[in-house]
C-alpha positions in Angstrom: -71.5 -19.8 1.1 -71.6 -23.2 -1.0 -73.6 -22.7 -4.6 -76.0 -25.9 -3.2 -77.2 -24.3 0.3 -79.9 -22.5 1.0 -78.7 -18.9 2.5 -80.6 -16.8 5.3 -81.4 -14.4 2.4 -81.6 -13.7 -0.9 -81.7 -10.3 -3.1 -83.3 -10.1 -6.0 -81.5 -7.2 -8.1 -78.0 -6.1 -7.6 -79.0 -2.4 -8.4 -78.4 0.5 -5.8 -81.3 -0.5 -3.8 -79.5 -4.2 -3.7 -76.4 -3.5 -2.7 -77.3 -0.9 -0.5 -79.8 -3.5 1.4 -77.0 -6.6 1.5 -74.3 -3.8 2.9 -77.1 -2.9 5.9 -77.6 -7.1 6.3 -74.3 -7.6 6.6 -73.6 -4.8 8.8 -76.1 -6.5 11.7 -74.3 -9.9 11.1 -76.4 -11.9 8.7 -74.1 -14.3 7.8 -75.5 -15.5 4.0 -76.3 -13.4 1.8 -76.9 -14.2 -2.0 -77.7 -11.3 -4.6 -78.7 -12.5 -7.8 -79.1 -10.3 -11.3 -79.9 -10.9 -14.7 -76.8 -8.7 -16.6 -73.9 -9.7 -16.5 -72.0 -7.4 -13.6 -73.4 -6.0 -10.9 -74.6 -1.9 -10.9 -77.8 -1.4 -12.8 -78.5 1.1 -14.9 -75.9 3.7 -13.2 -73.3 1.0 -14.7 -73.9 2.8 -18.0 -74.6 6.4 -17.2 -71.3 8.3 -17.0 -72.3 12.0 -16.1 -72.3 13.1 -12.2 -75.4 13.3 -10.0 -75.8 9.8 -8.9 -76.4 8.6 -5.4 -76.4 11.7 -3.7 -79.0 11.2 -1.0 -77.7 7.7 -0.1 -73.5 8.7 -0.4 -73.6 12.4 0.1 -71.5 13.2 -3.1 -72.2 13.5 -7.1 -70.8 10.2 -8.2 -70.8 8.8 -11.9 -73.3 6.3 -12.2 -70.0 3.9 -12.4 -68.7 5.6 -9.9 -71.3 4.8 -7.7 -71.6 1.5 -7.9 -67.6 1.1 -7.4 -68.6 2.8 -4.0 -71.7 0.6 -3.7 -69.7 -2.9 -4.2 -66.7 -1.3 -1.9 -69.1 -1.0 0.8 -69.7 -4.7 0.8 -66.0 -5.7 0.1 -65.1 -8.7 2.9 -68.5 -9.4 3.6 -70.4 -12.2 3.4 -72.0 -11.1 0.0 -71.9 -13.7 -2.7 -73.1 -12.1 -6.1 -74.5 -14.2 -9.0 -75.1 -12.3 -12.2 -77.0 -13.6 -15.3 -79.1 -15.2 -13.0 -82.5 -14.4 -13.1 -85.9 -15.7 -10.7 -88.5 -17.2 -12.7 -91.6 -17.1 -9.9 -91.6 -16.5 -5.9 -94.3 -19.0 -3.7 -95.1 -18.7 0.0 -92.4 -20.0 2.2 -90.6 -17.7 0.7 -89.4 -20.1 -2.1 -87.7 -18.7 -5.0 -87.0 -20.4 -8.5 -84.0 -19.1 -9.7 -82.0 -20.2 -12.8 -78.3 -19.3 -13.3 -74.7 -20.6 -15.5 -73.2 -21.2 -12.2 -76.8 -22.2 -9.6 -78.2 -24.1 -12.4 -82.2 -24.2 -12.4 -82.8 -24.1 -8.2 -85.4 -23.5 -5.7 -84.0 -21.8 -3.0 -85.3 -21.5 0.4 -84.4 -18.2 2.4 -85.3 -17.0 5.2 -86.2 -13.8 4.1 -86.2 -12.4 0.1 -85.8 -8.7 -0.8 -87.0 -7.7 -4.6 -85.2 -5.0 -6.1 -85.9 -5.8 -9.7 -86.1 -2.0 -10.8 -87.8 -0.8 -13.8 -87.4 -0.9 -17.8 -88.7 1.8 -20.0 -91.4 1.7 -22.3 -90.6 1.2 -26.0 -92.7 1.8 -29.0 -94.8 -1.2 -28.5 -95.9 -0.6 -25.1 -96.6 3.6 -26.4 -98.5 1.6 -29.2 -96.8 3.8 -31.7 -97.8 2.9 -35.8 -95.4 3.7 -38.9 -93.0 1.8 -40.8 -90.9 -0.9 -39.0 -86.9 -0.3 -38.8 -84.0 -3.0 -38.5 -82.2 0.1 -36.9 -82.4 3.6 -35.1 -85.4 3.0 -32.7 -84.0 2.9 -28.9 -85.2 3.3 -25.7 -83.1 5.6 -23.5 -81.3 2.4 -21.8 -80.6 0.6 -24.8 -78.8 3.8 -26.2 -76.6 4.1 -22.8 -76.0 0.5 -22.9 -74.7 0.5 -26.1 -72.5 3.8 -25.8 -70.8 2.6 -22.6 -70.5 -0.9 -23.9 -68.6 0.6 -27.2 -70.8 -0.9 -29.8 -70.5 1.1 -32.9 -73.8 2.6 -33.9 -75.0 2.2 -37.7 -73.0 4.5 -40.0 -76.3 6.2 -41.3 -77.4 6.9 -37.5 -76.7 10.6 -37.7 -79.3 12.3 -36.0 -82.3 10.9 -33.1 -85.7 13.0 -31.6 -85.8 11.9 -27.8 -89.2 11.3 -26.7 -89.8 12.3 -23.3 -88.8 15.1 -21.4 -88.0 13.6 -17.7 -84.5 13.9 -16.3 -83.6 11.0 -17.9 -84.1 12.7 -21.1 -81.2 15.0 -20.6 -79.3 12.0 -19.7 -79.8 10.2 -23.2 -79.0 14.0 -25.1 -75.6 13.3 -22.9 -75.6 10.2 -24.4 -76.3 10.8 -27.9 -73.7 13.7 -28.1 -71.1 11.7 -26.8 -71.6 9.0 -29.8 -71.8 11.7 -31.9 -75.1 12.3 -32.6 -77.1 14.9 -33.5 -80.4 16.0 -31.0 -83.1 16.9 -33.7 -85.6 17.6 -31.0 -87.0 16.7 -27.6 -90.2 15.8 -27.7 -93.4 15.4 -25.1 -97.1 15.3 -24.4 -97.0 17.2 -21.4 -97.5 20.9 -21.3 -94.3 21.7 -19.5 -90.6 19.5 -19.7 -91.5 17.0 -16.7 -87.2 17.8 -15.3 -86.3 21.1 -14.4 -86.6 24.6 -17.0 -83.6 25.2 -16.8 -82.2 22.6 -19.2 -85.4 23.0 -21.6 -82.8 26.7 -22.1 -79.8 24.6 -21.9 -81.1 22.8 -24.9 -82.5 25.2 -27.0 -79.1 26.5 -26.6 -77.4 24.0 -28.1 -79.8 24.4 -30.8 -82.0 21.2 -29.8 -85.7 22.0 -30.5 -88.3 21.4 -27.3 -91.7 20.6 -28.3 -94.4 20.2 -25.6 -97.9 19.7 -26.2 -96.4 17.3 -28.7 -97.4 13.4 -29.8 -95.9 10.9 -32.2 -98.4 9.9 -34.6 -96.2 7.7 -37.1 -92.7 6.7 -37.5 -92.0 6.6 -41.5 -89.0 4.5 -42.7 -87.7 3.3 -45.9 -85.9 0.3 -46.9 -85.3 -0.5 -42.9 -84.1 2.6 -41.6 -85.9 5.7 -40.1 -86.1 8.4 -42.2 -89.1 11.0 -40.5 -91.6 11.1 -37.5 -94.9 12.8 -37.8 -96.0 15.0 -34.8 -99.2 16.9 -33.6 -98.0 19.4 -32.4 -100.5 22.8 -31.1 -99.7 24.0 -34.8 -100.6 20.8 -36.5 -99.1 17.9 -38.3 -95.4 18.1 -38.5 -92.8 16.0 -40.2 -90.0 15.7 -38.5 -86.7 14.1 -40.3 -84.7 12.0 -38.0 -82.7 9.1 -38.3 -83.5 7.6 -34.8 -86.0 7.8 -32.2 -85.0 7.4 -28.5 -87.5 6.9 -26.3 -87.3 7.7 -22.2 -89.3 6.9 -19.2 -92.8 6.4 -19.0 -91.2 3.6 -16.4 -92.8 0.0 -16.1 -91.7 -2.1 -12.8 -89.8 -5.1 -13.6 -92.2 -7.8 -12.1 -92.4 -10.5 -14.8 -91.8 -13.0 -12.4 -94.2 -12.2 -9.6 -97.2 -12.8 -11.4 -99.7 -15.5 -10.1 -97.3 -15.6 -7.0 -97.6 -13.9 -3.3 -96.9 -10.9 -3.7 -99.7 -7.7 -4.4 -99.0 -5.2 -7.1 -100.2 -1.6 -6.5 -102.7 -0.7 -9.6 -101.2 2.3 -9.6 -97.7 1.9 -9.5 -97.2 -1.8 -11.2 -95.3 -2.7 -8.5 -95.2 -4.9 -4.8 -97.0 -3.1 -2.5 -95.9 -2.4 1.2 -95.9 -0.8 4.2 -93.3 1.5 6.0 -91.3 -1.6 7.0 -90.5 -2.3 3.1 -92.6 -5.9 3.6 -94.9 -6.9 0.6 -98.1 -8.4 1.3 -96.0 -11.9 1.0 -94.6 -13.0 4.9 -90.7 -12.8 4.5 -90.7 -10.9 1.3 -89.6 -7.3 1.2 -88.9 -5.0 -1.6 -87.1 -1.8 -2.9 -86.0 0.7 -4.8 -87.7 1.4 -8.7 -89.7 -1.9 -8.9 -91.9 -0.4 -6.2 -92.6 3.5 -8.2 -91.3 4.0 -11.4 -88.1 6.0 -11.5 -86.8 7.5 -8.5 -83.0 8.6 -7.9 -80.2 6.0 -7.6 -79.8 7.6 -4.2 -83.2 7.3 -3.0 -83.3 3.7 -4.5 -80.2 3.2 -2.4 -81.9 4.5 0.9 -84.8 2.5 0.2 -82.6 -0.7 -0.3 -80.6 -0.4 3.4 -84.2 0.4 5.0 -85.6 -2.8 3.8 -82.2 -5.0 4.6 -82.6 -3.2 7.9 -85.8 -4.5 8.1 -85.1 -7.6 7.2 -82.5 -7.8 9.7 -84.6 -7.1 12.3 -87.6 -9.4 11.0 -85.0 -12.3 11.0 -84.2 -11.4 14.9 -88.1 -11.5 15.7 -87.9 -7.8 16.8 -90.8 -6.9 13.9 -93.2 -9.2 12.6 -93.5 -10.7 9.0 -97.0 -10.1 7.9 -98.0 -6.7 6.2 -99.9 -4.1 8.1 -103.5 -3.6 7.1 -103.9 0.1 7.1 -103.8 1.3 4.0 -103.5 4.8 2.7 -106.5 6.3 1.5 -106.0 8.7 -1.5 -107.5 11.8 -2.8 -108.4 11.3 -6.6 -105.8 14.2 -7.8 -103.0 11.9 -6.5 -101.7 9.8 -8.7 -99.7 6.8 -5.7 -97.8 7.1 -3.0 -94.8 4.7 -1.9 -95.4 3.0 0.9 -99.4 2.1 0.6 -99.9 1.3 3.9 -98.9 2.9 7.8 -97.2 0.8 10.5 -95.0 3.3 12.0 -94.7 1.3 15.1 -92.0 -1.4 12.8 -89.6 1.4 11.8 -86.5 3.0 13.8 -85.6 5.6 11.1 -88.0 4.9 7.9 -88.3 6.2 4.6 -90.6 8.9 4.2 -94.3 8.1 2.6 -93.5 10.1 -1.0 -96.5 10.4 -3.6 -96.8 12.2 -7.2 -99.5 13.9 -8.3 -101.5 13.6 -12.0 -101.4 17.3 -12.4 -99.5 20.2 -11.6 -101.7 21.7 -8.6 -101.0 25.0 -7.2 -101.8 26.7 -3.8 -103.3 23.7 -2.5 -102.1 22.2 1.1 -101.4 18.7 1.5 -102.5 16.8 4.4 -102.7 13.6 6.2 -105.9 13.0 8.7 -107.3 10.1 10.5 -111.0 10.5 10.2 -111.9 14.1 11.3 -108.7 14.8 13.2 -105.8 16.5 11.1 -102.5 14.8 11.6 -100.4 17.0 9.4 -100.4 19.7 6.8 -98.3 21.4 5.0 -98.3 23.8 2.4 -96.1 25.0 -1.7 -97.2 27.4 -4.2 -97.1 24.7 -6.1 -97.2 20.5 -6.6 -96.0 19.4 -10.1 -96.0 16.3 -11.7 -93.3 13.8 -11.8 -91.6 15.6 -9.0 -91.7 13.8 -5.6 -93.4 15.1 -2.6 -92.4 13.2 0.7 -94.2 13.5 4.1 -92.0 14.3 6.7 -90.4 11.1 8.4 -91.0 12.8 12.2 -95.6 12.4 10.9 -96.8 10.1 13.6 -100.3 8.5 13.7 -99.8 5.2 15.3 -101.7 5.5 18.3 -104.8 7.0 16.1 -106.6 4.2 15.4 -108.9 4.7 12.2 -108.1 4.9 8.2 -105.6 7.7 7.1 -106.5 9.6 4.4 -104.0 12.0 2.4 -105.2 14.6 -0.1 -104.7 18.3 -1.4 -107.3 21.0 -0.1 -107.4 24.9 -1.5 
């Protein structure tokens, strides 16, 4: 592929959900395809996350986050994949038409055929949480900053002894991995929620390990003194707290990463922050798709990675003329105790072997049923003892109501 022509198409985000999408491209003989990313190597955030448990549902096996991505770029090895890192896209217009700036591309617009965003997601930092206190030249992190730093082997201030995560998803347990393999100590974990949002059994593993949980929990004020952290204070059920700490990490809370789509083609979800799309991965934008974490917040690496090859499949067969380009118009209609689903809109009909319509709800709900109708007439159900926040729930891929016609609805009765 020569840097000044225009190839059949391009992906935004060389992430799981990237690579994954270019390896199913190439695999039904697209000849061109350019993948361009910001950092400089390809991978993502896996790139810097050394414990097991990535890419399970997309690879079948517990990689690394490194080890992942080796497996990822393998999988493309010989293709017609060109890569371009510290490249980023600047805006997207109809066509599709992509400006694009790069070392090697120079300042472009590029023409594709097709375009597949899989920007991902950064974390919210203590601006966004609109957290007050002192400011520090040090010790305040998000959770990928940290790992960024520890895999990249960037020494750490010498009076960075000790951090308080704040959060309590998985990724939380990720960073406390993190932080005691600089060397740190885990003062606490910290969030607002009534319950740890991962799994209860590493709220014990902590407290095991002597790291305090605290749920029910906000960060009032960050105190520092002559530039460093020195305490947080907390409401916690009990009261005011202070906290000492010489760091803060903060994790998830998840924004999309779509600084360059606004003001272009594309539709964000208000719920999500992201593209919106149907079950054939296509945005509201003809010949624009997306995947993976730019679409829902945080989701697995392996799920980003399924998403990714359904929407290069997709794209695949969009460039053949087997599906059409344009977005289907019938949109998901929600109950109010759900908080989104990914995709927003039903069009069955365009997918061979889709991703599964998953959703989260904005409370823990138990003994309800979920179910998906078209009008009166009850297309599915099924039933848990219970639906918990932050934890995906996924329709089964076999629900068919394409020959319904009407608006589907989803929501939780008792």
């Amino acid at each position: 592929m020569q840097p000044d022509v225009d190839p059949q198409v391009l992906i935004v985000g060389a992430g799981p959900a990237g690579l994954a999408a270019a390896r199913a491209l190439a695999e039904r003989g697209v000849s061109d395809i350019l993948v361009i990313d910001r950092d400089d190597a390809p991978g993502g955030l896996p790139r810097f996350c050394h414990h097991p448990g990535f890419g399970l549902e997309y690879a079948r096996w517990p990689y690394s986050g490194p080890g992942f991505v080796k497996r990822l770029l393998r999988d493309i090895d010989g293709a017609n994949v060109r890569i371009e890192c510290q490249t980023t896209l600047l805006a997207l217009k109809e066509g599709p038409v992509a400006k694009i700036v790069g070392p090697r591309l120079g300042l472009r617009h590029v023409r594709p055929r097709a375009i597949i965003l899989a920007t991902g997601i950064r974390e919210s930092n203590r601006g966004n949480l609109a957290i007050p206190g002192g400011r520090a030249e040090t010790g305040i992190f998000t959770s990928g900053q940290l790992q960024q730093l520890v895999a990249r082997k960037v020494a750490l201030p010498d009076r960075l002894k000790s951090v308080a995560v704040i959060g309590t998803e998985h990724v939380a347990f990720s960073t406390i991995w993190t932080a005691r393999k600089a060397g740190l100590r885990i003062r606490a974990i910290i969030g607002d929620e009534g319950r740890i949002m991962s799994f209860a059994p590493l709220a014990t593993l902590a407290s095991a390990c002597g790291i305090q949980v605290m749920t029910s929990t906000f960060v009032r004020e960050i105190e520092t003194q002559q530039g460093a952290t020195t305490a947080i204070i907390l409401q916690t059920p009990q009261g005011m707290q202070r906290l000492a700490t010489d760091g803060l990490v903060f994790t998830g809370n998840w924004i999309p990463e779509t600084a360059a789509l606004g003001g272009g083609p594309v539709m964000l979800d208000p719920a999500t922050g992201g593209p919106e799309i149907d079950q054939a991965m296509r945005t509201s934008a003809l010949g624009i798709f997306a995947a993976g974490n730019v679409l829902h917040g945080v989701e697995s690496s392996g799920w980003c990675a399924n998403e990714g090859r359904h929407a290069g499949l997709m794209a695949a067969r969009f460039l053949r003329g087997e599906i059409a380009g344009n977005q289907s118009d019938r949109r998901l209609d929600l109950s109010a105790d759900i908080d989104f689903a990914v995709p927003q809109r039903w069009d069955g009909n365009a997918v061979a072997a889709g991703i599964p319509v998953n959703l989260r709800v904005n409370k823990d709900l138990r003994d309800r049923k979920l179910t998906l109708s078209v009008g009166p007439q009850l297309i599915w159900s099924g039933s848990r003892r219970s639906f918990m926040r932050k934890r995906r729930i996924a329709l089964p891929r076999s629900v068919s109501a394409d020959q319904i016609p009407g608006r589907l609805r989803i929501e939780f009765i008792e």
